[in-house]
PDB file with SEQRES, HELIX, SHEET and CRYST1 records, atoms N, CA, C and O in Angstrom:
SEQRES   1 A   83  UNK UNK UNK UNK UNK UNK UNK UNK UNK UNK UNK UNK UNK          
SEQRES   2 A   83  UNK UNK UNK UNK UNK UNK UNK UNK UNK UNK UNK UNK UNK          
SEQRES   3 A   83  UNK UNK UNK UNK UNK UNK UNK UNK UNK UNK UNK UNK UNK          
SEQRES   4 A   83  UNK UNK UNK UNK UNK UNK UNK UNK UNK UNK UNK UNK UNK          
SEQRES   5 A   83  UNK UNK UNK UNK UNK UNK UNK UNK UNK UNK UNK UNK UNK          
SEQRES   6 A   83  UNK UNK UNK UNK UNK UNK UNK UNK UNK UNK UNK UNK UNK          
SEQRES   7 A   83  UNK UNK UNK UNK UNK                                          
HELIX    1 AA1 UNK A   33  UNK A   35  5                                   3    
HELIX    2 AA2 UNK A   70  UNK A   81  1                                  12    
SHEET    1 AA1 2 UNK A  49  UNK A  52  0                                        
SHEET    2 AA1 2 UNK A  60  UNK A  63 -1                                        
CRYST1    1.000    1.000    1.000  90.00  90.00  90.00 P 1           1          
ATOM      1  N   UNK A   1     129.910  -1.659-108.703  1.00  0.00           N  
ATOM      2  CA  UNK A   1     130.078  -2.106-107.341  1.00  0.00           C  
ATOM      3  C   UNK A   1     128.722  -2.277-106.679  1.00  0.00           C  
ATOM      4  O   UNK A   1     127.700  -2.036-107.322  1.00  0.00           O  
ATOM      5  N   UNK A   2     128.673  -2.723-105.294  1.00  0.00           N  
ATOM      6  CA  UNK A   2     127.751  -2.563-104.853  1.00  0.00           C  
ATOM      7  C   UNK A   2     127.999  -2.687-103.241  1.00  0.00           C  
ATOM      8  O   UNK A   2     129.081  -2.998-102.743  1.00  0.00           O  
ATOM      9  N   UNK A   3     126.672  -2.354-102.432  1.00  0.00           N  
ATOM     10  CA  UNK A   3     127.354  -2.259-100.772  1.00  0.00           C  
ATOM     11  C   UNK A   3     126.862  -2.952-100.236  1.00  0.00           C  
ATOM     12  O   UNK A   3     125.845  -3.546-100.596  1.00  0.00           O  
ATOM     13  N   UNK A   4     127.798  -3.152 -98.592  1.00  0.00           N  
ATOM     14  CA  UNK A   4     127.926  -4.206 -97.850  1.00  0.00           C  
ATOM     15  C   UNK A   4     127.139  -3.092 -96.405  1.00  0.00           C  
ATOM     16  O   UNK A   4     127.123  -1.914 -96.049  1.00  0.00           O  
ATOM     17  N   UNK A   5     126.604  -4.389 -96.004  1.00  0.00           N  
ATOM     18  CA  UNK A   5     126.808  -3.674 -94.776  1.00  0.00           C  
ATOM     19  C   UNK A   5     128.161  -4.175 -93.892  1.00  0.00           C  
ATOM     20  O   UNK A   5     128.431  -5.365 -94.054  1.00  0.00           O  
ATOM     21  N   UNK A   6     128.980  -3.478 -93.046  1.00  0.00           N  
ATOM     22  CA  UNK A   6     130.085  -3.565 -92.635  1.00  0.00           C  
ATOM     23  C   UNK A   6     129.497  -4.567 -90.899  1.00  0.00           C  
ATOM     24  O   UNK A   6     128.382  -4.746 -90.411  1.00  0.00           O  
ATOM     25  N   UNK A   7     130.524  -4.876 -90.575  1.00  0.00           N  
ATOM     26  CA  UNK A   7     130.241  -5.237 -89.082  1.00  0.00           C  
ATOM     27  C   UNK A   7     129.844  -7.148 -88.850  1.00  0.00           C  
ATOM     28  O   UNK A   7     129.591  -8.049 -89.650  1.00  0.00           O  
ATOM     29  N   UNK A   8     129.962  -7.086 -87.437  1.00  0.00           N  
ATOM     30  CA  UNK A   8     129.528  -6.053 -86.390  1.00  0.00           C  
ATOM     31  C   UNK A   8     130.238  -5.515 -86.221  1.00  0.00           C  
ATOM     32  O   UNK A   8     131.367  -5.815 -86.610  1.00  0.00           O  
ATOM     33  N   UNK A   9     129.922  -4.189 -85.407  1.00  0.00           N  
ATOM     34  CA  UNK A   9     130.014  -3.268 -84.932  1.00  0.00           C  
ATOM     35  C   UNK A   9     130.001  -3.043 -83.039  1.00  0.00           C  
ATOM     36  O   UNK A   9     129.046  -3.640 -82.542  1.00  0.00           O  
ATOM     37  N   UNK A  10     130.785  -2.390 -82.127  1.00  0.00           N  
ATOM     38  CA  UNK A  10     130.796  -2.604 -81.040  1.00  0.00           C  
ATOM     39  C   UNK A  10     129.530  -3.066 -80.454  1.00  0.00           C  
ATOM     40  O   UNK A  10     129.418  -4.162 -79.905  1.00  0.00           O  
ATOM     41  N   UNK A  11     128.598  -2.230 -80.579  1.00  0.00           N  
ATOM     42  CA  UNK A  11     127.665  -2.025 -80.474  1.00  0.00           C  
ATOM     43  C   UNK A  11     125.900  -3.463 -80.920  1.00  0.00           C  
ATOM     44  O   UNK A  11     124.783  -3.772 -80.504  1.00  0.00           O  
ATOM     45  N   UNK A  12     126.643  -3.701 -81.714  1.00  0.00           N  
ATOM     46  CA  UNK A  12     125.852  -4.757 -82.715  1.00  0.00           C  
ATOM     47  C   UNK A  12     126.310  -6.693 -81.669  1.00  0.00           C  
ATOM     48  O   UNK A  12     127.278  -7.110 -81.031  1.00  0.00           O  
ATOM     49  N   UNK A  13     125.533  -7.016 -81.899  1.00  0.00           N  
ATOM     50  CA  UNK A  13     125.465  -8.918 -81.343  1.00  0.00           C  
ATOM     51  C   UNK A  13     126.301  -9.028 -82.564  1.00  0.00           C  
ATOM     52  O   UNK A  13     126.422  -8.448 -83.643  1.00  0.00           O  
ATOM     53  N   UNK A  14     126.934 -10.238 -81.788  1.00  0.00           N  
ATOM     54  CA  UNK A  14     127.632 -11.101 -83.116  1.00  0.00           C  
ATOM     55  C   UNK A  14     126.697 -11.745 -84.503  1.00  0.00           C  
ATOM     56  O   UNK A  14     125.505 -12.050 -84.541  1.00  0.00           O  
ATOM     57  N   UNK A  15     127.510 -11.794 -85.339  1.00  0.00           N  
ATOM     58  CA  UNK A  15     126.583 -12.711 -86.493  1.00  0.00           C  
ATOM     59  C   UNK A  15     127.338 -14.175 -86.528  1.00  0.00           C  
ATOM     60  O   UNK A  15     128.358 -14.517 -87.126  1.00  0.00           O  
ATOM     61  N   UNK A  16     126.447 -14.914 -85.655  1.00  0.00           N  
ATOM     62  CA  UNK A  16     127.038 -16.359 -85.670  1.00  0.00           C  
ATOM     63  C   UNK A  16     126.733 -17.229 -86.668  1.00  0.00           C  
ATOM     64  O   UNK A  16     125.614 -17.268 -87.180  1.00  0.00           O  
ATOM     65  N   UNK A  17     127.775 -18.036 -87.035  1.00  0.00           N  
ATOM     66  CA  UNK A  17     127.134 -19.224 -88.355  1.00  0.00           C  
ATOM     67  C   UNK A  17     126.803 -20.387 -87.470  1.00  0.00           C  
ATOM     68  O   UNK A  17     126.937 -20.696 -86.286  1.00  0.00           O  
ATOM     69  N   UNK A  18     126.241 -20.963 -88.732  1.00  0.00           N  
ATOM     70  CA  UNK A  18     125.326 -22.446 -88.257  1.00  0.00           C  
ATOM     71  C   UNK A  18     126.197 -23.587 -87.790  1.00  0.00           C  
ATOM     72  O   UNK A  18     125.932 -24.539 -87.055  1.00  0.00           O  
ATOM     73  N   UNK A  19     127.702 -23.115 -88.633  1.00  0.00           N  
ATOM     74  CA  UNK A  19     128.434 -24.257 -88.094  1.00  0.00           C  
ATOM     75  C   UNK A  19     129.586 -24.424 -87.257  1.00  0.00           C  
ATOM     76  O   UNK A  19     130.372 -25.353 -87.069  1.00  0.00           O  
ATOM     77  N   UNK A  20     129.434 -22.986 -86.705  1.00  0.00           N  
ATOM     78  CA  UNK A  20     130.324 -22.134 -85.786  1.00  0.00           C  
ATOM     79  C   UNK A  20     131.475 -21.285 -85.899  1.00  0.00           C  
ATOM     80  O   UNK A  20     132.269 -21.427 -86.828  1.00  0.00           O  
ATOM     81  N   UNK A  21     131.579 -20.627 -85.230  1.00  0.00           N  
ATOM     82  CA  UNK A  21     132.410 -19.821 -85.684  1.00  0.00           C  
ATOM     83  C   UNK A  21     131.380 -18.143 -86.302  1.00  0.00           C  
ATOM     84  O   UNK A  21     130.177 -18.238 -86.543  1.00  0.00           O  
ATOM     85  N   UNK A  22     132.149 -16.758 -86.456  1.00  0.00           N  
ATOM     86  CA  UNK A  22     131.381 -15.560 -86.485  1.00  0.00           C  
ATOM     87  C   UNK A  22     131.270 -14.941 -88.050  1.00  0.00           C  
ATOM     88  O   UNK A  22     132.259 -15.107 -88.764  1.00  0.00           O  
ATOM     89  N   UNK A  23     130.467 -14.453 -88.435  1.00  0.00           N  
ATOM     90  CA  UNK A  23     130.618 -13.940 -89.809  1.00  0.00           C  
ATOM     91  C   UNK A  23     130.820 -12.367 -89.550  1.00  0.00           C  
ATOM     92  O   UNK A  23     130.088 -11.728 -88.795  1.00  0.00           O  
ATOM     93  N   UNK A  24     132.113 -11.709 -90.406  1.00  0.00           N  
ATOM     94  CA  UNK A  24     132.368 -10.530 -90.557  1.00  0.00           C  
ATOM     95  C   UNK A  24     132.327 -10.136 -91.894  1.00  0.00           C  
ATOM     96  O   UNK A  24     132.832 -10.670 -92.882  1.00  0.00           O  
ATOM     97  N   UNK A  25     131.575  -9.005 -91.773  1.00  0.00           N  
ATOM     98  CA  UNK A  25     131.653  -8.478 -93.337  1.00  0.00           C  
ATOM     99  C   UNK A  25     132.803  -6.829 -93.326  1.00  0.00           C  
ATOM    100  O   UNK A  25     132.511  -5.920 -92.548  1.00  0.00           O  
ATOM    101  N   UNK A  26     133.809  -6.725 -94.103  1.00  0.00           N  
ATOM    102  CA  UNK A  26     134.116  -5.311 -94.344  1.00  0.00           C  
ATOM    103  C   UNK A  26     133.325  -4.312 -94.864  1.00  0.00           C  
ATOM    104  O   UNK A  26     133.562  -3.120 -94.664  1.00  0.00           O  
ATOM    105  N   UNK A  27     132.670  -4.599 -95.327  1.00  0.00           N  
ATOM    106  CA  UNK A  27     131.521  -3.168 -95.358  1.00  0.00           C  
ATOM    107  C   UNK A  27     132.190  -2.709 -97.003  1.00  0.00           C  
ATOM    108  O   UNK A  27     132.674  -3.578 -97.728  1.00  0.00           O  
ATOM    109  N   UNK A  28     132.144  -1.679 -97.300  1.00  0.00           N  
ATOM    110  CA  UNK A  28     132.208  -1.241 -99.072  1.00  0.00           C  
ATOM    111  C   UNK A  28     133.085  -0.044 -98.918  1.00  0.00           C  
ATOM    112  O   UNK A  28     133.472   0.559 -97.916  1.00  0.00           O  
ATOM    113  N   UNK A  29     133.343   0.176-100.534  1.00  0.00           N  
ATOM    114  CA  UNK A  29     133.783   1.476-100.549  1.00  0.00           C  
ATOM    115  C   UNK A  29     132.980   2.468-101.539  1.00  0.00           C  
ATOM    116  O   UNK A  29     133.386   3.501-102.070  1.00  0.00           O  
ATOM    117  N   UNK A  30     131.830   1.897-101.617  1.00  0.00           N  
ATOM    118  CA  UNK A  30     131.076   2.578-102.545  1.00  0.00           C  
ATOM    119  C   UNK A  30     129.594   3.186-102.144  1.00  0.00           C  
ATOM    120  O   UNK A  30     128.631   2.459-101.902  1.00  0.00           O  
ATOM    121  N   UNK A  31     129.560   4.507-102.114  1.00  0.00           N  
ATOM    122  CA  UNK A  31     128.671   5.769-101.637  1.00  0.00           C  
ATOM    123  C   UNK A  31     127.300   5.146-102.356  1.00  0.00           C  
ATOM    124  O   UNK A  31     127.076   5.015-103.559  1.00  0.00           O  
ATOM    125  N   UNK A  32     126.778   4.934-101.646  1.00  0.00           N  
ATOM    126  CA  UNK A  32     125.348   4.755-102.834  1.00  0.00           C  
ATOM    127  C   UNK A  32     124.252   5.899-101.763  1.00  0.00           C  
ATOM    128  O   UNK A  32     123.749   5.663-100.664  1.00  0.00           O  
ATOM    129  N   UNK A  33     124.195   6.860-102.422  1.00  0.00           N  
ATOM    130  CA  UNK A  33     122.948   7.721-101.647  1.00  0.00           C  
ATOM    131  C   UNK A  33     121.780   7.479-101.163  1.00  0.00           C  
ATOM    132  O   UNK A  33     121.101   8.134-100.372  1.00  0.00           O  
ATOM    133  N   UNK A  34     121.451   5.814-102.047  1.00  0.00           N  
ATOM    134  CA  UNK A  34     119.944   5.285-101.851  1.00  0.00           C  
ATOM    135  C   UNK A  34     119.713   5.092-100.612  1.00  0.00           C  
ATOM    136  O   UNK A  34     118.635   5.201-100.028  1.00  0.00           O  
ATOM    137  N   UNK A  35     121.064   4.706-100.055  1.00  0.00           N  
ATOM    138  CA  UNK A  35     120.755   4.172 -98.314  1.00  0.00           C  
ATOM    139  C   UNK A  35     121.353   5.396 -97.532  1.00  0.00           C  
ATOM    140  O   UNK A  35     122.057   5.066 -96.577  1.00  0.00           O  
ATOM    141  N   UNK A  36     121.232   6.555 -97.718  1.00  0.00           N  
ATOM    142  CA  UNK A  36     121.631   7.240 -96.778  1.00  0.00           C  
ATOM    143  C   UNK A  36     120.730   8.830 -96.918  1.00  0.00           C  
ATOM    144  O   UNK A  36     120.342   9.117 -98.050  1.00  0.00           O  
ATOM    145  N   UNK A  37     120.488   9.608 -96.009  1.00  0.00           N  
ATOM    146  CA  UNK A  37     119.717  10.455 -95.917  1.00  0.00           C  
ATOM    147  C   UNK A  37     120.663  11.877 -95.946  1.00  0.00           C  
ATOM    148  O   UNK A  37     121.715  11.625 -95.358  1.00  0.00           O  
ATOM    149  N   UNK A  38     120.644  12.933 -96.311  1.00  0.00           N  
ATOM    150  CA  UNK A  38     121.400  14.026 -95.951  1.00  0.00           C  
ATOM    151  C   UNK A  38     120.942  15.055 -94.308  1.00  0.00           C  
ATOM    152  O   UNK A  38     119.927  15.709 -94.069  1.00  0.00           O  
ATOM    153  N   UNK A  39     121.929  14.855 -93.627  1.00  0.00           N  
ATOM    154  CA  UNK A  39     121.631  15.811 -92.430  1.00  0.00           C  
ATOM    155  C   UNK A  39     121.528  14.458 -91.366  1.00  0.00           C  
ATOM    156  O   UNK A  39     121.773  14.548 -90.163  1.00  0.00           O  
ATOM    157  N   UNK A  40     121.246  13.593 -91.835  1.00  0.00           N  
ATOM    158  CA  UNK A  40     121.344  11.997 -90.876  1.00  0.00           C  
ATOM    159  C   UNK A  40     122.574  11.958 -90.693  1.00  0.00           C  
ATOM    160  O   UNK A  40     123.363  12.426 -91.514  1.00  0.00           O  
ATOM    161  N   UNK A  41     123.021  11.264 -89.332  1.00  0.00           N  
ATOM    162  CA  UNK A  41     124.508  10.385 -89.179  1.00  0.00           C  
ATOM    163  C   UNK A  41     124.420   9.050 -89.837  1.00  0.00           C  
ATOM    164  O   UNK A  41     123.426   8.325 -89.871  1.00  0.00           O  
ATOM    165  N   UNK A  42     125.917   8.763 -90.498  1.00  0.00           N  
ATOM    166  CA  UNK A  42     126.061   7.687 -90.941  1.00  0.00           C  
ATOM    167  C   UNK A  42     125.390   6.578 -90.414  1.00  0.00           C  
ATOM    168  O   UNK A  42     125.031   6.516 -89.238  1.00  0.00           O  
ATOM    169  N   UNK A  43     125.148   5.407 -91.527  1.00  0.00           N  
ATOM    170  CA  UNK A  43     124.517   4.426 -90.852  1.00  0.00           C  
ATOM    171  C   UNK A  43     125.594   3.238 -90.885  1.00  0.00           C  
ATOM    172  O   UNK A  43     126.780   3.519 -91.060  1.00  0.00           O  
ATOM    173  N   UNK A  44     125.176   1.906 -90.716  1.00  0.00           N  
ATOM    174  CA  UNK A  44     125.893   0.705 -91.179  1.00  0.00           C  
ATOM    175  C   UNK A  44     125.984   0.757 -92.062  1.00  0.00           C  
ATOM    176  O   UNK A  44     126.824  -0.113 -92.289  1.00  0.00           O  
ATOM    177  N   UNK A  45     125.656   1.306 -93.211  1.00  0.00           N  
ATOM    178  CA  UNK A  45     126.328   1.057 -94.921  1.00  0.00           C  
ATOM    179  C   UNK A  45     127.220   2.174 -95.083  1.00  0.00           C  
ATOM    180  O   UNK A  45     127.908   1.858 -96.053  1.00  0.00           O  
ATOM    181  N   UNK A  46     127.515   3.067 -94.762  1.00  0.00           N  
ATOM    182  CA  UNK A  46     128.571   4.224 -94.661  1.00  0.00           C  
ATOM    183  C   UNK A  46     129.887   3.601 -95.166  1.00  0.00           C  
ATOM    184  O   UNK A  46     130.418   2.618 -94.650  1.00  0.00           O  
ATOM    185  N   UNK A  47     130.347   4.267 -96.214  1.00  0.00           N  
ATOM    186  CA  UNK A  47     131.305   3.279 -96.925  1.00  0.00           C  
ATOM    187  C   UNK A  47     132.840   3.788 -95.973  1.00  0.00           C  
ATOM    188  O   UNK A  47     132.740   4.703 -95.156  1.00  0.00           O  
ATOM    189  N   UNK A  48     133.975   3.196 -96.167  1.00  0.00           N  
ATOM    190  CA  UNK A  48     134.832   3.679 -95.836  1.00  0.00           C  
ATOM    191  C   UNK A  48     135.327   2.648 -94.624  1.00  0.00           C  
ATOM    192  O   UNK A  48     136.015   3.153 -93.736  1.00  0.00           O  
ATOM    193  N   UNK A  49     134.993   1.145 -94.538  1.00  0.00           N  
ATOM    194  CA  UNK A  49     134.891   0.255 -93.494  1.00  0.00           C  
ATOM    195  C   UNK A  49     136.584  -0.247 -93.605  1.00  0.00           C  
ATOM    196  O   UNK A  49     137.258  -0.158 -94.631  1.00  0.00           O  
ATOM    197  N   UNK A  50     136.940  -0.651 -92.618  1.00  0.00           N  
ATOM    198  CA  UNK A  50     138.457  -1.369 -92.462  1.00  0.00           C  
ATOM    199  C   UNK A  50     138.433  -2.408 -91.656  1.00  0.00           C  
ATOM    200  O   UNK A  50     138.181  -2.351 -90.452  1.00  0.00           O  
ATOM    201  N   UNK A  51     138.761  -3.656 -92.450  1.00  0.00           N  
ATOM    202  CA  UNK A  51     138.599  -4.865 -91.259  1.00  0.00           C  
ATOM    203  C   UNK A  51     139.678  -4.964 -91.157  1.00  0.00           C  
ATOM    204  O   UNK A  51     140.352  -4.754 -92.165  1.00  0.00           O  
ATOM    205  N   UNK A  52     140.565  -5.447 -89.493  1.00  0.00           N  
ATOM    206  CA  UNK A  52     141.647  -5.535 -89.125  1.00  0.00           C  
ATOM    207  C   UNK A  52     141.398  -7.319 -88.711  1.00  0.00           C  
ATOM    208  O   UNK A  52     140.443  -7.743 -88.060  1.00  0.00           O  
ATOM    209  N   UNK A  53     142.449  -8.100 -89.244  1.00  0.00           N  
ATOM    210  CA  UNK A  53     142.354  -9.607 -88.923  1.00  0.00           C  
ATOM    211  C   UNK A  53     144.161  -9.462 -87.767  1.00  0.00           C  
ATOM    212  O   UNK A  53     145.268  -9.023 -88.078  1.00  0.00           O  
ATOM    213  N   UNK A  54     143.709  -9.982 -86.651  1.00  0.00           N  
ATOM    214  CA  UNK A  54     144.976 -10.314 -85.860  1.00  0.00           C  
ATOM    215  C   UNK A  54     145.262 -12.068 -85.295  1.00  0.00           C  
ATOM    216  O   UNK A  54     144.241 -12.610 -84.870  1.00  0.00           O  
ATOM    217  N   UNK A  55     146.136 -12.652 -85.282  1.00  0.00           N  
ATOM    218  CA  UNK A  55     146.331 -13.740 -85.024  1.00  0.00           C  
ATOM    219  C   UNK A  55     145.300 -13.941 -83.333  1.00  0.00           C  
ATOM    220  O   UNK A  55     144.626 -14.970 -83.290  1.00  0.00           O  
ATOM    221  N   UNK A  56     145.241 -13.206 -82.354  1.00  0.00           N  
ATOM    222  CA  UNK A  56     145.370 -13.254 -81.266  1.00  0.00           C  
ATOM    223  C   UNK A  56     143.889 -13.150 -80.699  1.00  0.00           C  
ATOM    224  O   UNK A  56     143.418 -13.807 -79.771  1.00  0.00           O  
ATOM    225  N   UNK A  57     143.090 -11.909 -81.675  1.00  0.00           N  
ATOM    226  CA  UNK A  57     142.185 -11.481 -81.442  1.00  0.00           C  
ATOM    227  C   UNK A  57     140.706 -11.829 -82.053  1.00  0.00           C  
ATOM    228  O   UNK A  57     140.764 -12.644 -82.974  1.00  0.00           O  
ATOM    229  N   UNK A  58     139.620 -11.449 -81.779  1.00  0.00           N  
ATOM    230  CA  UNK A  58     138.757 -11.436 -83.265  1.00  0.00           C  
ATOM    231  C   UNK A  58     138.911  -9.862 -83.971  1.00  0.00           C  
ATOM    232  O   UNK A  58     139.270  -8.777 -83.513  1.00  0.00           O  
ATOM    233  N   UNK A  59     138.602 -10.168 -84.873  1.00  0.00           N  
ATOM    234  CA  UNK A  59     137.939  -8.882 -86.546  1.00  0.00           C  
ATOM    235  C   UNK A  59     138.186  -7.716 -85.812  1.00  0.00           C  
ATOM    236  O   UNK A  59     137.921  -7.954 -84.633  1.00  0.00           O  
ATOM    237  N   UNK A  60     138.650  -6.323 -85.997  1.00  0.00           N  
ATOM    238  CA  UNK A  60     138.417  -5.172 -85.651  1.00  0.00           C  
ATOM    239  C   UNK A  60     137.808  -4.228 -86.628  1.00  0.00           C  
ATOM    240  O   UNK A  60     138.490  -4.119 -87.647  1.00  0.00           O  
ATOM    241  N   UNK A  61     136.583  -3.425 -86.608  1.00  0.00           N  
ATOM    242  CA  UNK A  61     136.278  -2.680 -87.495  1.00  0.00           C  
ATOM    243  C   UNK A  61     136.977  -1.327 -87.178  1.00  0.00           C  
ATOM    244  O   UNK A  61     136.723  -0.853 -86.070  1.00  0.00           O  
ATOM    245  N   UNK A  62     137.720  -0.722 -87.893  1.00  0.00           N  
ATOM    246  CA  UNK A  62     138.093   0.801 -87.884  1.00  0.00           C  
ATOM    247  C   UNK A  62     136.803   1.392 -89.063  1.00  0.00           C  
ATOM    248  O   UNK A  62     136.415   0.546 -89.868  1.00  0.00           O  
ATOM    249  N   UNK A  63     136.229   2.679 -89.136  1.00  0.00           N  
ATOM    250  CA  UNK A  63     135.683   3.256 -89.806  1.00  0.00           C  
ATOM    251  C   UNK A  63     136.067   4.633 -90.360  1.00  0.00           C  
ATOM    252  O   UNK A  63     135.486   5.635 -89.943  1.00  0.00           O  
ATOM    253  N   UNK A  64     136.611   4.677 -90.885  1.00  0.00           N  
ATOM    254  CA  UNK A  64     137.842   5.634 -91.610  1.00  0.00           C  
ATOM    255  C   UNK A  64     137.116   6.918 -92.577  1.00  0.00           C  
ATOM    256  O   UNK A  64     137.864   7.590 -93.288  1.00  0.00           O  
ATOM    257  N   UNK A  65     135.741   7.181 -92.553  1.00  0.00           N  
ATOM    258  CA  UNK A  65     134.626   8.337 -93.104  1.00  0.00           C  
ATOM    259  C   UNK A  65     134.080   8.644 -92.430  1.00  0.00           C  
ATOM    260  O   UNK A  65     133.242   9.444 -92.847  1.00  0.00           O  
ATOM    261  N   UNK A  66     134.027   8.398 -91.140  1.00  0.00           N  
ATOM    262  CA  UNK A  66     132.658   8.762 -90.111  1.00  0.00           C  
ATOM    263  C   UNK A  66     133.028  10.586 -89.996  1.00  0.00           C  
ATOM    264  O   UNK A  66     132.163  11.291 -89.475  1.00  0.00           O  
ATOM    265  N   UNK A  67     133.764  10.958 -90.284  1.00  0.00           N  
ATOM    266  CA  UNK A  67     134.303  12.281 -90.120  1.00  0.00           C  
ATOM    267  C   UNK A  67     133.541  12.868 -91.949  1.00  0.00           C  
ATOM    268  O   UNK A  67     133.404  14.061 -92.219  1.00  0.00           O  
ATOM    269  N   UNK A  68     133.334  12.242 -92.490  1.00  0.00           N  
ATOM    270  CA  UNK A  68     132.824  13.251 -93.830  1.00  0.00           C  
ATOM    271  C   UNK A  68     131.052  13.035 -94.076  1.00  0.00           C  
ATOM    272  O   UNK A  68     130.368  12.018 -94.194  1.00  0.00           O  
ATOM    273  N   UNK A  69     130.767  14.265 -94.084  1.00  0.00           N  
ATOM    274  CA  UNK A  69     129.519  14.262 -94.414  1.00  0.00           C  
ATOM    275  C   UNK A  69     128.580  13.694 -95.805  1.00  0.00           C  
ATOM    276  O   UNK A  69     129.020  13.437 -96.926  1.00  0.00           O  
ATOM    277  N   UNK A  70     127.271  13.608 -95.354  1.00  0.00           N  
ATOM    278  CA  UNK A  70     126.584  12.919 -97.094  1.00  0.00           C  
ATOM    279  C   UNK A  70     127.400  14.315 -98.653  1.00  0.00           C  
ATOM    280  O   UNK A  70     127.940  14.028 -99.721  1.00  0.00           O  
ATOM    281  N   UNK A  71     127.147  15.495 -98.123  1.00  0.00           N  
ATOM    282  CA  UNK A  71     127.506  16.406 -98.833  1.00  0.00           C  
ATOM    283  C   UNK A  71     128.701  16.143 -99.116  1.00  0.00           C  
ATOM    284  O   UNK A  71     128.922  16.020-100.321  1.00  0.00           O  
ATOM    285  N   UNK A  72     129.560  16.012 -98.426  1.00  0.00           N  
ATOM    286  CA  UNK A  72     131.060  15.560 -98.627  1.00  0.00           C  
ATOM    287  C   UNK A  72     130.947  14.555 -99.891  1.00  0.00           C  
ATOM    288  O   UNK A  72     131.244  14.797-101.060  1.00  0.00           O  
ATOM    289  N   UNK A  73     130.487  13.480 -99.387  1.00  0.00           N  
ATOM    290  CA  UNK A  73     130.530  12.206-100.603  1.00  0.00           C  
ATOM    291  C   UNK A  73     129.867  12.642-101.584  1.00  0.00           C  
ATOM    292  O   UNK A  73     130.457  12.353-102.625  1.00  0.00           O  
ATOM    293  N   UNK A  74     128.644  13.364-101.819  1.00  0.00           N  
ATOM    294  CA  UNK A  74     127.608  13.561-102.674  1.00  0.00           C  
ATOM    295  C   UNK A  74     128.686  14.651-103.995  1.00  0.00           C  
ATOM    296  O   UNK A  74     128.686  14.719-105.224  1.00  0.00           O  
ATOM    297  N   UNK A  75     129.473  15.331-102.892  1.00  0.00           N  
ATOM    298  CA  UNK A  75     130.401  16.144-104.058  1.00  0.00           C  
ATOM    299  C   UNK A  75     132.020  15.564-104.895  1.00  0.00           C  
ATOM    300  O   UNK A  75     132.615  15.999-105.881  1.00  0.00           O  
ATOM    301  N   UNK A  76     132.396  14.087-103.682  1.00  0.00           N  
ATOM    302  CA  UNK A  76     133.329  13.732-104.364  1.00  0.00           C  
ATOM    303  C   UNK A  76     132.495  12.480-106.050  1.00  0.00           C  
ATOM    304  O   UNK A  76     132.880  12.393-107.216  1.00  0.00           O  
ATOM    305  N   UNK A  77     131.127  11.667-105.192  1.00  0.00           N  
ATOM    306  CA  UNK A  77     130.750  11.032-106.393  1.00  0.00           C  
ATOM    307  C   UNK A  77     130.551  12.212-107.531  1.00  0.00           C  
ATOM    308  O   UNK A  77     131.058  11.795-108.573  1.00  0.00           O  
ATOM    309  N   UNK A  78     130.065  13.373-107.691  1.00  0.00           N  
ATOM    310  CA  UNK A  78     129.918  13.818-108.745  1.00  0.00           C  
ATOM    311  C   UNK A  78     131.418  14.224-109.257  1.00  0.00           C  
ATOM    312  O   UNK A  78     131.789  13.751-110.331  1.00  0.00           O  
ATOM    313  N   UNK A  79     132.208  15.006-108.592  1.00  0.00           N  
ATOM    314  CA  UNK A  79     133.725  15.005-108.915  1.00  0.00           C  
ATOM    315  C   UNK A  79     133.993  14.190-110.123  1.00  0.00           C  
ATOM    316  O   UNK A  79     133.919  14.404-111.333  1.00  0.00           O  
ATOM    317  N   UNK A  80     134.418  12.921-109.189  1.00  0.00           N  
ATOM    318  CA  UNK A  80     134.701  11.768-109.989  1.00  0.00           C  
ATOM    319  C   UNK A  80     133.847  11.422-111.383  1.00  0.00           C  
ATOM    320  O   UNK A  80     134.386  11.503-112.487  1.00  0.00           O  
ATOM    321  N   UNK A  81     132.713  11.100-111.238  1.00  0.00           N  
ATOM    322  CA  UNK A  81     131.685  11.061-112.433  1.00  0.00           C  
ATOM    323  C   UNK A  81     131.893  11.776-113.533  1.00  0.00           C  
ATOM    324  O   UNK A  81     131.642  11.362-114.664  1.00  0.00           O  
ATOM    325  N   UNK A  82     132.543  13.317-113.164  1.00  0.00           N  
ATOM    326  CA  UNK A  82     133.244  14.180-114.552  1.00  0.00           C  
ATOM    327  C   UNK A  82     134.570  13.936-114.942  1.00  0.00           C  
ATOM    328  O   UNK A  82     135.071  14.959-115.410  1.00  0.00           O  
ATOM    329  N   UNK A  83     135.387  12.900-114.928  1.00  0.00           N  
ATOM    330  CA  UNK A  83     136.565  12.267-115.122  1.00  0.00           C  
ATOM    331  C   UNK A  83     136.424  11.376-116.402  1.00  0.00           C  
ATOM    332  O   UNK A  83     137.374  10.695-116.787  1.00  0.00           O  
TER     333      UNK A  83                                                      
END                                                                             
């Protein structure tokens, strides 16, 4: 696999295209430690992204990990890795 950055984000300007219209990315589901620090808050690559598409609206990001720590992930990737 490899990661996305997710967004935008409330917070974040739109990412507009050249030929109109907004670019959304869902973001990943895959922990890569390279981009993240331990004892830091999540950043934009923080895996665990949910894009919501509604007829009515634009893109909604839900972020569904912001509640688990690097340690958290750092112990489920090794978990898994012994499978």
């Amino acid at each position: 696999g490899h990661t996305h950055r997710g967004g935008p984000y409330e917070h974040d300007p739109a990412w507009p295209l050249a030929g109109g219209g907004t670019q959304h990315n869902t973001g990943s589901w895959v922990f890569a430690s390279a981009f993240h620090t331990p004892g830091v808050p999540p950043n934009s690559y923080w895996p665990g992204t949910v894009t919501w598409l509604e007829d009515t609206c634009p893109p909604t990001h839900k972020r569904l990990l912001l509640d688990r720590s690097y340690d958290d992930l750092i112990d489920l990737t090794r978990r898994a890795s012994r499978r």
